[in-house]
C-alpha positions in Angstrom: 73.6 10.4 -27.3 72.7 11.9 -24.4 68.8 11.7 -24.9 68.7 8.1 -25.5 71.1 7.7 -22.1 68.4 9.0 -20.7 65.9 6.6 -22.2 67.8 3.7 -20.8 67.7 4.9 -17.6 63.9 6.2 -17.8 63.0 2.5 -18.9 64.9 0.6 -16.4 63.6 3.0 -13.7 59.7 2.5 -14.7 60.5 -1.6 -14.8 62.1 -1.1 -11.8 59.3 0.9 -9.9 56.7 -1.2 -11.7 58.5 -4.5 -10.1 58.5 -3.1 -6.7 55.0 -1.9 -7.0 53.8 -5.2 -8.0 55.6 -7.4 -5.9 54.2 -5.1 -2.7 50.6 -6.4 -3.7 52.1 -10.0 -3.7 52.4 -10.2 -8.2 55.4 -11.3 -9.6 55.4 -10.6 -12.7 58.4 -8.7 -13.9 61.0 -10.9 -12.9 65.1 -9.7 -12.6 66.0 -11.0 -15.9 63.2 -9.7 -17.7 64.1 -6.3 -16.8 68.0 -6.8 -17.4 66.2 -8.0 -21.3 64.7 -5.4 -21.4 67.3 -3.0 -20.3 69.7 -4.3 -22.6 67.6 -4.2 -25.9 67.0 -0.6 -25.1 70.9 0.0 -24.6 71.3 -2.1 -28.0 69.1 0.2 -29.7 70.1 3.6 -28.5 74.0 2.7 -29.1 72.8 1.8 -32.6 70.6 5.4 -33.4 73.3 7.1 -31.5 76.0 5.6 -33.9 73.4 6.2 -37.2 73.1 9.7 -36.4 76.7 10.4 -35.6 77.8 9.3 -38.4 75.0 10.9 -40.5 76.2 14.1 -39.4 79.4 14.1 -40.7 78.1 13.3 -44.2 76.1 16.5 -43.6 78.5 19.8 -44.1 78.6 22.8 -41.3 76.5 25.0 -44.1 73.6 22.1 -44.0 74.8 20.8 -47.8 75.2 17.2 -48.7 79.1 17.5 -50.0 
C-alpha cells in the first residue's frame, strides 16, 4: 500500500507544481478542481489495487502454493 501512497502524493505534487508553473507565465489551465479530480481518481484506484492485492495474498500460502 505504501507504493501507491506514494503515487497519490507524487501526482498531486506534479499537478500541483505544474499549476504554479503555469499560472507564473499568466496560463490557467489546471484549475483547483481538476487537480482534486484528478487526485481523487488516483486515490480511488490505488485503494482498489491495494485491496486486490491484499486480498490476493492471502489466497496465496507462506510456501508460495495455491491452497
Amino acid at each position: 500500500m505504501k507504493k501507491n501512497g506514494n503515487m497519490v502524493v507524487l501526482v498531486t505534487g506534479l499537478l500541483g507544481a505544474a499549476k504554479l508553473a503555469l499560472e507564473a507565465f499568466g496560463y490557467s489551465i489546471i484549475t483547483d478542481d481538476q487537480i482534486n479530480a484528478i487526485a481523487n481518481g488516483v486515490a480511488a484506484v490505488a485503494a482498489v489495487v491495494a485491496t486486490w492485492m491484499n486480498n490476493h495474498r492471502k489466497d496465496v500460502g507462506q510456501d508460495g502454493s495455491n491452497n
